[in-house]
Residue, then its C-alpha position, 0 to 999 in steps of 0.5 A: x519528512x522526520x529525523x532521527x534522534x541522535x544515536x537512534x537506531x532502526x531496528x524493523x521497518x513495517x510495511x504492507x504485504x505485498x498481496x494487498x498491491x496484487x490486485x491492483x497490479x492485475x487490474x492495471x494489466x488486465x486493463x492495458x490488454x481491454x482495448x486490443x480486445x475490444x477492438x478485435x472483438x468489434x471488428x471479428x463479426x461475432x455481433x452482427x454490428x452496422x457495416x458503417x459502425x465497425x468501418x468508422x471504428x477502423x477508420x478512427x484506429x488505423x489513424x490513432x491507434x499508436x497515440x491513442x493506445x500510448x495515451x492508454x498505456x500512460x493513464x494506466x502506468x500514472x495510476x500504478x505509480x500513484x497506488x504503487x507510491x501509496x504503496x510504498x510511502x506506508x511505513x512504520x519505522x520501529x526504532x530503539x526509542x520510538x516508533x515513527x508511523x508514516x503515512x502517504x496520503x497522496x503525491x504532496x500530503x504525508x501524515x508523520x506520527x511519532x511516539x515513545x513505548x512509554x505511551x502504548x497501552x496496548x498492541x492488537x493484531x489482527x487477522x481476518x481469513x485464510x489469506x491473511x493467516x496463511x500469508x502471515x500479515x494483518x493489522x495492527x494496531x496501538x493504543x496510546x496513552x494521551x492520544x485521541x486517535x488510533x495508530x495503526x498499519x493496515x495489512x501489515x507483514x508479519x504483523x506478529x513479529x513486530x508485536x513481539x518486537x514493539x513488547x520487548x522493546x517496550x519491556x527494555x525500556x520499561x525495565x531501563x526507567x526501573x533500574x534508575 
């Protein structure tokens, strides 16, 4: 995982807005409810099906109906968990120091990336629609000095606060090198 230097601080913790999971969420509800549907559907006679289809297919779900649904319901609940992980795990840590980028790729892959306000060069946020601007979140991104790629936290909360934060904490820092 990381450490925190001695007497670091967490000062904000940055995460992902919560829409960004919404669809997903109702993805997974919308699916726990299309086997009932369908089953209703097949068996209600609205398309005219072979008698002996729609008989095997009653056939197969008075016998597995409680297992198969279950196994439904499971598949369905273990790709929540695995978004929902994803989800959860994508932080940005912004301490007094430093900022400690976290990122979740998987159940057992997790990419850490730290660095001092002294290497950022710029900060960009941005927002893209009526979605993002009305519910306050977007990207943002840093550019670092002596790094190849970029960092940044996509669909961020409040991404604009954080900015705010990241240049005054920077400006702090700055100033603190000056007075020395």
């Amino acid at each position: 995982m990381f450490t925190l230097d001695a007497e670091e601080k967490i000062i904000k913790v940055v995460r992902r807005h919560f829409f960004v999971i919404l669809p997903m969420v109702l993805a997974v509800l919308f699916g726990a409810f299309v086997p009932l549907v369908l089953y209703r559907f097949i068996i209600s006679g609205y398309i005219p099906l072979d008698p002996n289809l729609v008989n095997a297919v009653n056939v197969f779900v008075s016998e597995w109906e409680v297992f198969g649904y279950a196994l439904w319901l499971l598949l369905l609940w273990i790709v929540f968990f695995m978004e929902w992980t994803d989800y959860y795990l994508d932080l940005w840590l912004i301490t007094d120091k430093r900022i400690i980028d976290v990122e979740q790729k998987g159940f057992f892959h997790r990419e850490v990336t730290s660095f001092h306000y002294a290497q950022i060069q710029d900060i960009t946020v941005e927002t893209h629609g009526p979605i993002q601007t009305l519910l306050k979140f977007g990207t943002l991104h840093i550019e670092t000095a002596g790094e190849s790629r970029e960092i940044l936290i996509k669909n961020a909360h409040y991404p604009e606060e954080a900015r705010a934060l990241i240049l005054s904490l920077q400006e702090k820092i700055r100033n603190s090198h000056n007075s020395l």
